[in-house]
N, C-alpha and C positions, 0 to 999 in steps of 0.2 A: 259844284261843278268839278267834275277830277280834269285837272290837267295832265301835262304829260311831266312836267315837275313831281306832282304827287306821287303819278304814277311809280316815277324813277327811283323815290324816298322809298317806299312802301318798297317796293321789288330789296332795296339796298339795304338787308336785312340783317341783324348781328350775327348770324352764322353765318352771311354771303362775307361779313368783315373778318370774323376770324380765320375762314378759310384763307382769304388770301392773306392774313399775317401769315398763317401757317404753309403758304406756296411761295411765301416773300425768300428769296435768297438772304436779305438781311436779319441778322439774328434778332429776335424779339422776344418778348414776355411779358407778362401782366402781374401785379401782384394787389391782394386788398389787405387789408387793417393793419395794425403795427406791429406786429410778427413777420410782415409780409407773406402770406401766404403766396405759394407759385399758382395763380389760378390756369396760365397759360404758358408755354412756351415753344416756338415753332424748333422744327430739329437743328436751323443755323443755331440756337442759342443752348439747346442742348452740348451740340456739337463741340460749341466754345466750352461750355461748361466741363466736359467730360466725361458728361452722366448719360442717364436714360429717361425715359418717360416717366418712371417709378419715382418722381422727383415731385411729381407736380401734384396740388394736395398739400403737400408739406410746407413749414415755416422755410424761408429763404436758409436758414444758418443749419436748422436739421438738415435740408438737403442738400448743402453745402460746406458742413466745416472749417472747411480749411478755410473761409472768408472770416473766422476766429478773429480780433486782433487788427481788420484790414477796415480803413473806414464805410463801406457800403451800408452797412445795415442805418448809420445813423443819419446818412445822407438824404436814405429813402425815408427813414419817418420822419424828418426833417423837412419834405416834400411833402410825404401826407399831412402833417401838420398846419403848416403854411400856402400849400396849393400851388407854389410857384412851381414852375419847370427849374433842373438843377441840370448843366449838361457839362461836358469837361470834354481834354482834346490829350491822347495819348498819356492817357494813367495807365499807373501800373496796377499789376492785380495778379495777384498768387492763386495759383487754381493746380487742383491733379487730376494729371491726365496719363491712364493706361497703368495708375500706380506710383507715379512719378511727378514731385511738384516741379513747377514751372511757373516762371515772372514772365507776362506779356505786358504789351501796353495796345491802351482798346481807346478809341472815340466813344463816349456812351451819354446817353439824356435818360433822366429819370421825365418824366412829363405826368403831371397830376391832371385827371379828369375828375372834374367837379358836375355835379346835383342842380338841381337847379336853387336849390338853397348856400351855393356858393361850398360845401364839402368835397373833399374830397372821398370818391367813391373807389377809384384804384386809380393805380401808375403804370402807365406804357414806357419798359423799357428798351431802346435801341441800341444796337452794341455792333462794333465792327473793330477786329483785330487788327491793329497797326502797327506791329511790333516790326514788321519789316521793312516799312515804309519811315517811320520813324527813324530806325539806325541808319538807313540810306539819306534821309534829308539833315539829319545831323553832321553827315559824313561831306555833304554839298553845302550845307548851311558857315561848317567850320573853313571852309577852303574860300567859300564868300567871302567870311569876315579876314579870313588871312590875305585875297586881292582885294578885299575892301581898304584893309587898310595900306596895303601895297601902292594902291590907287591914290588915297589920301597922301601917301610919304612923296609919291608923284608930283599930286600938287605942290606940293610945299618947295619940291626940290624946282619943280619947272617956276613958282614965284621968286622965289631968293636967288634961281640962279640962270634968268631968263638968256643973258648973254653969254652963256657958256653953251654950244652948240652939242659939244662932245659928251656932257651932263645930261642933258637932254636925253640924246642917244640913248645911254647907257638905262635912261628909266624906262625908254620906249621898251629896249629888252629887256627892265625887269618885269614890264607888264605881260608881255609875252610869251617869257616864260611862265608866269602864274597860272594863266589861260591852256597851255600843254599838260601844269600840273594837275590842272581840272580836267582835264580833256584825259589825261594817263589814269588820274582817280574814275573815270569811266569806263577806259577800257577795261581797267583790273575787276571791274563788280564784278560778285559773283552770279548777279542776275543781269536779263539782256535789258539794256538801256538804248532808245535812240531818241533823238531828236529833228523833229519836223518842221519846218519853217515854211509862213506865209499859207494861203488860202490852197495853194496847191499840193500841199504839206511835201514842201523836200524835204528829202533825207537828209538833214545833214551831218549827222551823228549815228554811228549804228556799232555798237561793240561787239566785241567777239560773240559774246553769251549770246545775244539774239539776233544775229547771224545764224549763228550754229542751229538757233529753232527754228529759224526760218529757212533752212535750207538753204543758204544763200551765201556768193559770197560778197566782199569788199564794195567792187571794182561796178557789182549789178546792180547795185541799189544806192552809191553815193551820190546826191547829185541829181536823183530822179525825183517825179513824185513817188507817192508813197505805193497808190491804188495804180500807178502804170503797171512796177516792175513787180508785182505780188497778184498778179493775176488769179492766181489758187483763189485768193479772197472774196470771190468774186458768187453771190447768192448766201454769203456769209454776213453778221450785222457788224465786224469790223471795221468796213471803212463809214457805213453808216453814224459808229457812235464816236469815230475820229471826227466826221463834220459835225456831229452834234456839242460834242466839247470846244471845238472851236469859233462857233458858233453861240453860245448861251454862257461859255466861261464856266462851268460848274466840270469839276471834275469828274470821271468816274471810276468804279471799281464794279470788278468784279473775282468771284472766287469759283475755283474749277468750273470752270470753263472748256467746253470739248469744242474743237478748231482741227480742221483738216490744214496740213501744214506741206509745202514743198519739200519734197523727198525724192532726191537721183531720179528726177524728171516725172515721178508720179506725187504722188497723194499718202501722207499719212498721215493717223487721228494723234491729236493730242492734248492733252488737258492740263490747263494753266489759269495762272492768279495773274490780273493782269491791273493798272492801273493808269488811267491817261490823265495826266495834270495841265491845264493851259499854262502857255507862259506869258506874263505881262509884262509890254516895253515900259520905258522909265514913265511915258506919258498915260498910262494907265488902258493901253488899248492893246488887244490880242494878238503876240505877233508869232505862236507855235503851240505845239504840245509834246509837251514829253513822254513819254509813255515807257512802263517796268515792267517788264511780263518777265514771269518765272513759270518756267515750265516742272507740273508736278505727276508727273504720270504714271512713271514707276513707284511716288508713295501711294498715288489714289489705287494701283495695282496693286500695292502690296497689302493695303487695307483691306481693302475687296477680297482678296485671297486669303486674308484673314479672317473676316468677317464669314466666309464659307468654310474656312476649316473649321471656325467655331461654332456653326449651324452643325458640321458631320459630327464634333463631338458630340453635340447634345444628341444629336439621334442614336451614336452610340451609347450614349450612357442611357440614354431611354430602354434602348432595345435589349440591354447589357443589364436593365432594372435596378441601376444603381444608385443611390441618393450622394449626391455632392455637399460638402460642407465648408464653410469658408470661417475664419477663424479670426479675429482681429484684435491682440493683444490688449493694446492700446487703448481703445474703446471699451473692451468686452464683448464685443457683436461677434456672434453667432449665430449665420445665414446660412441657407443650403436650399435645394430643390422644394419642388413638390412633395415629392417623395420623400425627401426628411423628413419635412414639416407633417405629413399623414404619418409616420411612424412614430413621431414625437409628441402626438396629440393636437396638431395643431391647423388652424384654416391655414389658407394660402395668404392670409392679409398680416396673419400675427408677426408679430418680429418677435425674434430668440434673442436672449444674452445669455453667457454661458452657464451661467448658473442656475437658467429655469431648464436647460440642456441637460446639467450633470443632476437636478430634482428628478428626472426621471429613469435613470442608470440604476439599476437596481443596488441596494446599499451597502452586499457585500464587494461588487468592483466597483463599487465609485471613490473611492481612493487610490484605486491602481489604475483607474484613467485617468485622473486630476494627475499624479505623478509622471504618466508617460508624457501628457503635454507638458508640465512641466520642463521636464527632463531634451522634450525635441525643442523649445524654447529658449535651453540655457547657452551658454556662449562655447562651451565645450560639446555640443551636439553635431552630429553630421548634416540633421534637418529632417532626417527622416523621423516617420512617427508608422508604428503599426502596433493595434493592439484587440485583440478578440474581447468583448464585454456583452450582457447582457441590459437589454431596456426592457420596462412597462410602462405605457403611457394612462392615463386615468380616464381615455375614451374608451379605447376597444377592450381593455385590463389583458393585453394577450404579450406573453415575453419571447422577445427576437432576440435572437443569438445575433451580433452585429461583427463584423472584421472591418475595422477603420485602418487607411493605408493613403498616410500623406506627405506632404513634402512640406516646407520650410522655407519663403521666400524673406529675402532680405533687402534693408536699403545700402546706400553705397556705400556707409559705415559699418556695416557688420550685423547691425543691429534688426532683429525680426519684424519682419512689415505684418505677415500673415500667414496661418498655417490652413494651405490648402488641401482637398481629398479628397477622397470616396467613400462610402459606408456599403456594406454587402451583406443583405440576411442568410445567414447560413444556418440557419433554424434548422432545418429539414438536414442540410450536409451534416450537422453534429447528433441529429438522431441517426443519423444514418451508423456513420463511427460508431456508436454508443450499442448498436444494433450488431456490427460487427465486432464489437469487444466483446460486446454477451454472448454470443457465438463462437465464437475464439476460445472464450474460457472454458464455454463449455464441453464442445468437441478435443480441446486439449485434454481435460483431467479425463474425458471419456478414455483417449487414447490412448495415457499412460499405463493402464495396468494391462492392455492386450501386447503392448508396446515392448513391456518390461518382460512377460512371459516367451515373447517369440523373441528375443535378446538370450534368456536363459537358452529355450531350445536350440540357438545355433550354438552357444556358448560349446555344450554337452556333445553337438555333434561335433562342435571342431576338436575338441577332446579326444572324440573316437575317432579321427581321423589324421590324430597329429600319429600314431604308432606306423598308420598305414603310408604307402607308397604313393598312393593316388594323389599327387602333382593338382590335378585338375580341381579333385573335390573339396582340397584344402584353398587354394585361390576363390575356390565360388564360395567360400563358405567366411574365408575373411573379405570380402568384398559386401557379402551382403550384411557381417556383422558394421562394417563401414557406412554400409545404408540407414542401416538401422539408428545409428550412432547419428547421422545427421539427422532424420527425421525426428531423434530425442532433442537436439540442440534446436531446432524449427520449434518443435511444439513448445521446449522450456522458454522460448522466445515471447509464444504465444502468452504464456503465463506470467512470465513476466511484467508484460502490457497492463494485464488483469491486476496485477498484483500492484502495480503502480498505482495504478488509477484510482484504486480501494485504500491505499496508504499502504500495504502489508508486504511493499520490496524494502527489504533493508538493506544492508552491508554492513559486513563484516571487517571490520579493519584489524590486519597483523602486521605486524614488522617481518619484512621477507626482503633477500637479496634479489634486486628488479636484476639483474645481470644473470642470474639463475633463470628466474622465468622466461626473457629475452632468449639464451637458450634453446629453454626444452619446447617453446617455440617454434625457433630454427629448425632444430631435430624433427618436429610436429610435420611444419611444410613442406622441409625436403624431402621427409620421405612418403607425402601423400599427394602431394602437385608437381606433376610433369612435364606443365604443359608449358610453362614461363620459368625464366632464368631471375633466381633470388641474391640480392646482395644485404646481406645482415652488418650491419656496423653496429656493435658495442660501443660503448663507451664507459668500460670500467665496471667493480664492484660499488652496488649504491644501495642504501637500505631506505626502504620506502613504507610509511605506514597507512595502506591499501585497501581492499578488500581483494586478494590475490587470482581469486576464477574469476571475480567480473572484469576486471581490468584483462586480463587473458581473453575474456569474452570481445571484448573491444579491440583490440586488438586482432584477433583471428578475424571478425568481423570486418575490419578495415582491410585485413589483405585478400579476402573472400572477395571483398567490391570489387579491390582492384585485380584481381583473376577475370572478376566476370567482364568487365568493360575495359580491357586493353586487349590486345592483337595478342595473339601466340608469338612463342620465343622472343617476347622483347622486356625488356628486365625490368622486374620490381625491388626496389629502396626499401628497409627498414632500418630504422636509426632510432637511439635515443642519446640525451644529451642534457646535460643539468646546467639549468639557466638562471643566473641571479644568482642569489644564495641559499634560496627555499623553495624553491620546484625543478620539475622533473616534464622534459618536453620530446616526447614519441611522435617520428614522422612515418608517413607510410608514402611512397612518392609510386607513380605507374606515369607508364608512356601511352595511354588511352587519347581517345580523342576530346578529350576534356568536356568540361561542364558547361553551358551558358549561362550566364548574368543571371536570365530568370530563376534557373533552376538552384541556380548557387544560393539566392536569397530562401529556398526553400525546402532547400535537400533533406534537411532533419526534421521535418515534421511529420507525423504519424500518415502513414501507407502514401504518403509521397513518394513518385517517379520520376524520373527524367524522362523529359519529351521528346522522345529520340525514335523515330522509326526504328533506327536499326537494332535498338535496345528493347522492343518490342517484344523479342522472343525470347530476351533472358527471364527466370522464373524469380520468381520473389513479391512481398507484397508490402514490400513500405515500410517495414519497421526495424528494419537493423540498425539504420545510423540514428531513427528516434531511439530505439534505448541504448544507442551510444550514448549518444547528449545525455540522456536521464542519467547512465550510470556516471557520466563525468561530472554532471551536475553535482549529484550525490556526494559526491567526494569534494565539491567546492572546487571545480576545477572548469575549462575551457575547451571547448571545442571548437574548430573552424574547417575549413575549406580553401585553398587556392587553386585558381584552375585559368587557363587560357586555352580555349578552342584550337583541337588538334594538337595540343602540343601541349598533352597528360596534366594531371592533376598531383596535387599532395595534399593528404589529410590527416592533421595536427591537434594533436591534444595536450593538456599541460597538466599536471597534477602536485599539489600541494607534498614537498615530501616528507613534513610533518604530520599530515592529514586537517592542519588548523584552517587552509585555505588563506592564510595571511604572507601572501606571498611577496618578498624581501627587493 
């Protein structure tokens, strides 16, 4: 015969039971055998945790760490072993959250569910954070014992000194005072505290703090009931679970919590941690409740706004096709996307450590990535880390050209938490380059020898035209050997590039007076650019061991930039100056509208532009200030850039004036 018993068993199914742990506001979890495995855990216990659902599956201390050290683990199989329940009242417990460790103190029950052979089969864990509740009743519990014993010195003084009227007195107001200090340790909380007395719960206590959430002031709710003067309350379950606490004695709690609250005569939402404690007279019977509510709204806002900003990066970096990678010293863990883990060989379940990461870096750079991370790790780093390397992984055997570009997070000692980032296949972008070098080269040597002949042909006719009068056909004839000349310094540009790339640019290094060349410079500019006012600053005779046209090349180069990207008639800086004891430091300064941040991280790299609208229409293709860098390289020497928007640039090079690069 099914009754309506049976029926009720049968319906009350273990997924009808985990569901609601899992809708339970209080934080829960389950674990089996002596590892603990997490077989369950609803989001309250995530939450407390720190983590994500990626937790569960795993040994308690895998997906935990930082419980290293802290008694739980021995607690729990100490419960599995034994079967007993094990529960405790505001322990402490070190947990990281957001990156950051943190001490709370939690109420928690291990509880062992046993077989019908008397085993334990798992442990239902309940946990509830009381870290706030705790320093608050420690902060009431100590002002107790200091009118407790206030109280007790009372007696003593009202027994020995019963016929002393004035003595008397003088206790009555130390009692009294105690009681204001309690009542002033109330106003001052930093959470709203009040106090309700009797079946109709007066107010008799209400502090600033929850005043102020309640919209309300002093003078409206002293002295009243509670559910009179809070009308807003009203289809709400607060004044319901105030008569229920006073009523059955069992406190309660709850955590964000959304409550429409009295606001300048309307209504607004807010969301609060709220706890109602009854209070018992000396005879052991119900005579109020207290109740803590902290109001959290702008944190639950700013979580939320978090939690959405962090859903749009990930669609950017989806959309953007870029693999993230997260880096963890300490451990060795190395984790990233999808997308990593598919370039790296791997399913979505494997875990990385750095060293199955850097197995499949191909073996010529995989010393000069293990270096970079070193190097963004060490204590002398800025944090940054960017470095171009090539992978093959042993599924698809196919090699991506990768650009990794990360940052450097720290703890509040100095010391590296984790190196976070991006990875970017530029596969395709460096054939491309590689497409246009070969092209380059080749079109340049084409162009040389037509180049070189139509140079001679004007040469001859400016010759035949230096006897004659004709003003006009001498100007168009040096004008166009001028053309010429630049389009040779373009194309030796191009070759250059070529010539790097191949190994086969050298330099030349002489001992030459830089004060000379500085100079015939000067002479160079002024008499070929008209259009900007030039200020040359020497700084003396200096012998410099160089290669003397490429550094010229760098040079003209640097003032060429700043021609093309500053304003007409506004004045360009050239200086040099001998710094230290052994190098030699060339500035080139213009009143341009300067560089931004982004560009400045990228201005020397090959056919790199600035992203400038209005730089749009100058002509060039990316490569002057890269074989700057390459020539100052060459020479063991430095290149930079300073610049603040609208307000011109200066570009500085430094060179060894020995040529050792060992500079003093």
């Amino acid at each position: 015969m099914i009754t309506e018993e049976n029926s009720f068993s049968n319906s009350f199914s273990s997924d009808l039971i985990i569901q609601a742990l899992a809708a339970s506001p209080a934080p829960t979890s389950i674990y089996s055998g002596e590892d603990m495995i997490i077989r369950f855990a609803n989001a309250g216990m995530l939450a407390l945790w720190g983590k994500d659902a990626s937790v569960i599956g795993k040994p308690l201390m895998d997906a935990i760490p930082e419980l290293e050290g802290q008694p739980f683990l021995a607690l729990l199989q100490e419960v599995w072993r034994s079967g007993k329940t094990y529960s405790v009242s505001d322990a402490p417990a070190k947990l990281i959250k957001d990156g950051v460790e943190t001490l709370d103190y939690f109420d928690y029950e291990y509880r062992a569910l046993l077989d019908e052979n008397k085993k334990t089969w798992c442990i239902l864990n309940t946990a509830l954070e009381v870290t706030s509740r705790r320093d608050f009743l420690q902060r009431i519990q100590q002002k107790e014992e200091k009118e407790q014993v206030l109280k007790e010195e009372m007696a003593a003084t009202l027994e020995e000194l019963t016929s002393t009227n004035e003595e008397l007195n003088d206790s009555i107001k130390l009692l009294a005072h105690s009681r204001e200090h309690v009542r002033a340790i109330i106003e001052q909380a930093p959470v709203g505290i009040t106090m309700l007395s009797g079946p109709d719960q007066i107010i008799e206590i209400a502090n600033p703090a929850i005043l102020k959430i309640w919209g309300r002031k002093e003078e409206e709710v002293i002295g009243y009931p509670h559910e009179s003067v809070r009308p807003e309350l009203r289809g709400q379950p607060v004044n319901k679970w105030i008569k229920e606490v006073y009523e059955s004695g069992k406190p309660k709690i709850n955590s964000e919590f959304l409550v429409k609250l009295h606001h300048h005569g309307g209504l607004r939402e807010a969301i609060v941690n709220s706890i109602y404690q009854p209070i018992f007279s000396a005879d052991g019977k119900i005579s109020g409740i207290l109740i803590i509510l902290e109001e959290i709204t702008q944190q639950v806002l700013d979580r939320r706004k978090n939690e959405n900003d962090q859903q749009m990066l990930a669609l950017a970096i989806e959309a953007g096709e870029l693999a993230t990678f997260y880096y963890q010293p300490d451990t060795n863990l190395f984790s990233g996307n999808a997308l990593l883990k598919n370039w790296f060989g791997l399913s979505s379940e494997d875990d990385l450590d750095l060293s199955l990461a850097l197995e499949v870096i191909v073996p010529e750079d995989r010393e000069r990535v293990i270096s970079a991370i070193t190097d963004s790790l060490s204590k002398h780093s800025d944090g940054n880390y960017f470095i171009e390397y090539r992978i093959k992984n042993s599924i698809d055997m196919k090699t991506r050209m990768l650009q990794a570009n990360g940052r450097v997070f720290y703890d509040a000692q100095g010391n590296p938490l984790s190196l976070n980032g991006t990875l970017r296949d530029i596969t395709e972008q460096k054939k491309e380059e590689e497409r246009k070098d070969d092209f380059m080269g080749m079109v340049s040597h084409e162009l040389k020898t037509p180049l070189t002949s139509l140079k001679a042909y004007l040469q001859i006719l400016q010759r035949m035209t230096a006897k004659s009068e004709n003003l006009m056909q001498q100007n168009t004839l040096e004008k166009s050997l001028k053309q010429v000349d630049n389009m040779n310094s373009m194309i030796n540009g191009f070759l250059n590039v070529s010539r790097f790339d191949t190994g086969q640019m050298h330099i030349e290094k002489t001992v030459f007076d830089f004060q000379l060349l500085f100079s015939e410079i000067e002479d160079e500019v002024l008499s070929t650019i008209h259009t900007h006012k030039f200020l040359f600053k020497p700084s003396g005779s200096l012998s410099v061991l160089a290669d003397r046209e490429k550094i010229s090349q760098v040079i003209h180069n640097l003032i060429g930039n700043a021609v093309k990207y500053s304003p007409m008639g506004t004045v360009i800086t050239v200086e040099y100056l001998r710094t230290g004891n052994n190098s030699l430091k060339i500035n080139v300064y213009d009143q341009g509208k300067g560089i931004s941040q982004e560009d400045r991280q990228r201005i020397f790299e090959r056919y790199y532009r600035v992203k400038d609208i209005q730089s749009a229409s100058i002509a060039g293709f990316g490569i002057g200030l890269y074989l700057c860098k390459e020539i100052i390289q060459l020479h063991k020497g430095s290149i930079d850039v300073e610049s603040s928007e609208d307000e011109g640039s200066v570009f500085s090079f430094v060179l060894p004036i020995d040529g050792t690069g060992n500079f003093l």
